[in-house]
N, C-alpha and C positions, 0 to 999 in steps of 0.2 A: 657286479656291474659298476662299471666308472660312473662318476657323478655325472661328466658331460653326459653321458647315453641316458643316463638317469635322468636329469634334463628333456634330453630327448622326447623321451617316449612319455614322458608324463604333457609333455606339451603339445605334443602332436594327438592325444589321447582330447583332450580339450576339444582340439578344431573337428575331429571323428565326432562329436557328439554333436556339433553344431553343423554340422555335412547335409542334415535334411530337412534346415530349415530352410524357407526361401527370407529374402531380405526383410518383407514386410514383419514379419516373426521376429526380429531381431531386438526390438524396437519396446513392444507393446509390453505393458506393467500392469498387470489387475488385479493387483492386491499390494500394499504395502509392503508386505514380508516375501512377496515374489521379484527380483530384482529381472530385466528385462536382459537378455543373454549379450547382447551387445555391451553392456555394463561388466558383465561378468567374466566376459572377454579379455577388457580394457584394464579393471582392475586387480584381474590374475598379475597381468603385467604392472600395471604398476606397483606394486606390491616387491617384484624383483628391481624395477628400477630404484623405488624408493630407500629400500635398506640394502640392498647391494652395490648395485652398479653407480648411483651418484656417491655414498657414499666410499668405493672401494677399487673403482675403475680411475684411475688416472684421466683425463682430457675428456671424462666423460659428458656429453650435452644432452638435457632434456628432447624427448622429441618433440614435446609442443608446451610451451609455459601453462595453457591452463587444463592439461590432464590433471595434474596433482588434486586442483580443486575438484574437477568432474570425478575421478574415478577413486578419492579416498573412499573407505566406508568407516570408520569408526574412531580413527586412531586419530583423538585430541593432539599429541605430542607431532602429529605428522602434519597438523595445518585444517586450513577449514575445508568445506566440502559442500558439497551436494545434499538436500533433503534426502533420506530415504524413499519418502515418499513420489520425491519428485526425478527419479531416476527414469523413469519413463518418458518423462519430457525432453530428452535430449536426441532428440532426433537429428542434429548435429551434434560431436562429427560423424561421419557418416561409417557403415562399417564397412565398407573398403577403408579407411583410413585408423579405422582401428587393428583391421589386419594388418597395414601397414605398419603402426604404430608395434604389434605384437612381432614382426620381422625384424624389427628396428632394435629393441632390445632383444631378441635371441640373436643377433649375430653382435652382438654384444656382450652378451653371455656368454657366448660361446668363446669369446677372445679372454675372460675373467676367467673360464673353464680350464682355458688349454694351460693355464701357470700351474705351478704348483701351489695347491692351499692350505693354509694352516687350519686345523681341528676345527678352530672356529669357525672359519671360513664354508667349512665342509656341512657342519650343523647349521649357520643360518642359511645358504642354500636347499638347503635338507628339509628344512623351516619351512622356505617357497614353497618344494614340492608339495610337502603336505595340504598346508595352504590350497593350492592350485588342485588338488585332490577333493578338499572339502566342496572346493567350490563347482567341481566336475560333477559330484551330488546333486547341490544347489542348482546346479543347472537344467539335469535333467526333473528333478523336482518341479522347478520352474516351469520349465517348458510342458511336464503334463499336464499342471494347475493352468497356462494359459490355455490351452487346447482344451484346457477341461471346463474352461467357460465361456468355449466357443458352441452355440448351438449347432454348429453343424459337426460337432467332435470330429476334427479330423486325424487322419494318421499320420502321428509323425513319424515312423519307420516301422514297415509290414515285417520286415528282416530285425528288428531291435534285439541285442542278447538280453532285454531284461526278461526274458521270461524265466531263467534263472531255475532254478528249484520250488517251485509251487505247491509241492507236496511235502507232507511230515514223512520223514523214510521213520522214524520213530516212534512207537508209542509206551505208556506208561511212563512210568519217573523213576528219577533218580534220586534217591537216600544220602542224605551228608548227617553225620555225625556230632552231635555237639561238641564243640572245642574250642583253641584258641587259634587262629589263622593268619599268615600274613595276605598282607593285602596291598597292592600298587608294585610296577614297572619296576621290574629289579634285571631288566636285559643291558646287551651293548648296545644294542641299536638305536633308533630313535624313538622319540615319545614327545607326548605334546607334555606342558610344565605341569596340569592339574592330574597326573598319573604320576608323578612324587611325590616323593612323602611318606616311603613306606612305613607301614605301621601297624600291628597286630589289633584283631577284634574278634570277641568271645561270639559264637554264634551258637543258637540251639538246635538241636537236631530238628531236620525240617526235610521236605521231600518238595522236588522241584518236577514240574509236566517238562519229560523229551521232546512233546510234541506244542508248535503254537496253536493256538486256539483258528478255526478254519470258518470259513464264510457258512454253512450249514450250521455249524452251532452259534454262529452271532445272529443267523436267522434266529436261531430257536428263543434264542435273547429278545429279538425284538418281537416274535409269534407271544410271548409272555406276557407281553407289555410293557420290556424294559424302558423304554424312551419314556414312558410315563408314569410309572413305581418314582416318584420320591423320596423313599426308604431308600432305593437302591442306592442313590446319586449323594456326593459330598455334596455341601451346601453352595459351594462357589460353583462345582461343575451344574446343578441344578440351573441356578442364575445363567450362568454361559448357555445351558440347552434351553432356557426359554428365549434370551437376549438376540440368541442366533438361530433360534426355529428350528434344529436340531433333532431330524428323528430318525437318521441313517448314515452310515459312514459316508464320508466325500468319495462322489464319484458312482455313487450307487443310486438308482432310480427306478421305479417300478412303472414297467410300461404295459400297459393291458395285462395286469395279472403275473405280468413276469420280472424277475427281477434280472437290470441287467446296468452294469458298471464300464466305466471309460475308462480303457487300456491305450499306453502309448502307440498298441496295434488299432487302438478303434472303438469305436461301440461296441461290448460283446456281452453275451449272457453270464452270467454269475456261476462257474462252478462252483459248486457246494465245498468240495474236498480241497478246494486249495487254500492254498492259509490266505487267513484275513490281511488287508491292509489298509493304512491310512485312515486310522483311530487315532483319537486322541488322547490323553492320561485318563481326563475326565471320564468318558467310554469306557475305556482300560478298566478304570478302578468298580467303574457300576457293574459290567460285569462279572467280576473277581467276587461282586459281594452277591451276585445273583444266584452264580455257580456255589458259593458258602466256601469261597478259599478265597486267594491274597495274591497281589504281586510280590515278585521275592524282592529282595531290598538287592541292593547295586555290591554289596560286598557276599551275600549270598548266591548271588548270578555269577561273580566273579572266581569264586568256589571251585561252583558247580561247572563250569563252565567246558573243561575238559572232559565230562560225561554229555555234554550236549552238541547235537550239530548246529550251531548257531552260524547266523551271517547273510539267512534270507529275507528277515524286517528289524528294523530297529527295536531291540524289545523295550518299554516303557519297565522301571523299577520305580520302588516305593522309597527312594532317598531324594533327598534335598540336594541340587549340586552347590556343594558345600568345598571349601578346600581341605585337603588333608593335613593332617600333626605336620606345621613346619614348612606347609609351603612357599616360596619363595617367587616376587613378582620379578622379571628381568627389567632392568632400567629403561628408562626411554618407549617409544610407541609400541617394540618388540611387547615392553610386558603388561601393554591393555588385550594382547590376544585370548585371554582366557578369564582373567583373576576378576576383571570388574565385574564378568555376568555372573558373578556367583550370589546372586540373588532372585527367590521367584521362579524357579527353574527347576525340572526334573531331571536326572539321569537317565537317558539310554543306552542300553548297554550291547554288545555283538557287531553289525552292520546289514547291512542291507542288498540287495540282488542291484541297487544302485550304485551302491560303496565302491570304488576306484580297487581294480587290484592292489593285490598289496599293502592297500591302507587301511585295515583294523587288524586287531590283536585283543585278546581279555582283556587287558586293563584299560584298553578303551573306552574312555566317558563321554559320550556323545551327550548334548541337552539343549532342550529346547523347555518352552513356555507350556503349562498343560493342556492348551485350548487347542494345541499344533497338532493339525490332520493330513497336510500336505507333503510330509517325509513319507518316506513309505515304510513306517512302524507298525508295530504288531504286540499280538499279547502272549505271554508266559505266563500261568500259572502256577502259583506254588500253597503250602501249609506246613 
């Protein structure tokens, strides 16, 4: 596929997910680490304007002087910005004028598209997409956390494709071998920076579960008394499950004896047999020690990975997002994309029934913070 189409269809993918909101929705932020979709909208795009188009389009013109400030998120080298927290206050501008705003540079892109590009040029485009991927995640993420702390849980699409694969097709495990492995992105294609660095590591012979862990046995977890065993729990996820009142996965509620959790379909009853989601490491790891096994480590999942149907939750591993032997930050705001989080953080490894076509592979290192329940991650077990 040509990059323009590539383009394309990754950006039109975007506004599909925002298609069932109504306006008021666009707007509203209820959690800090939820960014409000009208933001995520604005700084998809700014994102292309900022490192493409101002710096690589000739006669190029900002479309408004202070998008830079409203729709940066992170990137020191790119200027100051907006609170995280305070992204929800921007109820100006409006989002008519953000879609304006996202029209404005795609027919702009599209005139940068139609030349010929140099390699470079093709990878930080390439860049965008992904980018714009992550944040098609984050979005629907987003949008079920807001709905999910709406008392009246509403539907945001009865028709949604995440219902995706809910069921393990698999069961029992897969056997790996002790030895020495390579490990990290050794393709043509694309990859984000913290998947190089390839580099061998000894592993022992271990046996990884085909199957994730499913809503009936996290029951049996919590029928045990895991939220309140102690023993189970690291000492920090401990503190998290008392600091935050913590006694069931987000989204899960028991109403007259029945348990039942908030789907982007709705209110619905809990099937048992479908795999668990939107766990946290902390969760993760207590029950790993309830059951008397382990999460596998992030270069062991990566192994294994070709005996496993992964791709329906983010699985949580037991590694540190750490950089690999050698990796290299890109100059300028490009290389705060990855290298400064690498502290405090877990690896998730596969993707998720959220995850954008197209956009995971093995050696994809997804991470977030361990207290993080609102991705739609899941558990693997290994020993």
């Amino acid at each position: 596929m040509e990059i323009l189409d590539q383009y394309k269809e990754v950006r039109s993918y975007t506004e599909q997910i925002c298609r069932p909101l109504q306006t008021e929705d666009y707007v509203v932020q209820v959690a800090e680490f939820a960014s409000p979709a009208k933001w995520q909208l604005a700084h998809s795009s700014w994102f292309f304007e900022t490192f493409i188009l101002l710096p690589h389009l000739p006669d190029y013109k900002l479309f408004n002087k202070d998008f830079p400030y409203l729709f940066n998120s992170y990137y020191n080298n790119a200027g100051d910005r907006v609170l995280r927290a305070k992204r929800g206050n921007l109820t100006r501008p409006t989002t008519d004028e953000v879609y304006a705003y996202r029209q404005y540079v795609d027919t702009a892109m599209g005139q940068l598209l139609h030349q010929n590009l140099d390699a470079y040029m093709v990878q930080l485009v390439t860049l965008g997409l992904h980018h714009e991927q992550q944040h098609q995640e984050l979005l629907l993420s987003d949008i079920k956390y807001m709905f999910g702390q709406n008392p009246l849980f509403p539907v945001y699409d009865s028709d949604t494709r995440l219902l995706g694969q809910e069921r393990n097709t698999e069961t029992g495990s897969a056997k790996i071998p002790e030895g020495v492995y390579t490990i990290g992105y050794q393709g043509e294609g694309f990859c984000f920076d913290n998947e190089l660095g390839v580099h061998k590591v000894y592993l022992h012979d271990f046996e990884i579960q085909k199957g994730l862990v499913t809503n009936g046995e996290y029951l049996e977890f919590m029928a045990a008394g895991g939220y309140t065993d102690f023993n189970l729990w690291l000492d920090e996820g401990w503190s998290w499950l008392k600091q935050n009142q913590v006694s069931m996965p987000l989204y899960w509620h028991e109403v007259e004896g029945q348990w039942m959790h908030y789907t982007l379909k709705g209110f619905q009853k809990i099937i048992e047999n479908d795999i668990l989601k939107h766990i946290s490491y902390y969760e993760a790891m207590a029950f790993a020690e309830w059951k008397g096994m382990r999460l596998p480590t992030e270069f062991e999942w990566e192994i294994a990975s070709g005996q496993l149907n992964w791709g329906q939750r983010w699985e949580w591993t037991n590694s540190a997002y750490l950089p690999y032997p050698g990796f290299k930050k890109a100059d300028g705001a490009i290389g705060e994309y990855n290298g400064k989080f690498m502290i405090n953080q877990m690896v998730l490894r596969g993707g998720s029934i959220a995850t954008s076509p197209k956009h995971s592979r093995p050696t994809y290192r997804n991470f977030f913070h361990p207290g993080a329940q609102w991705q739609f991650t899941g558990i693997r077990l290994a020993k």
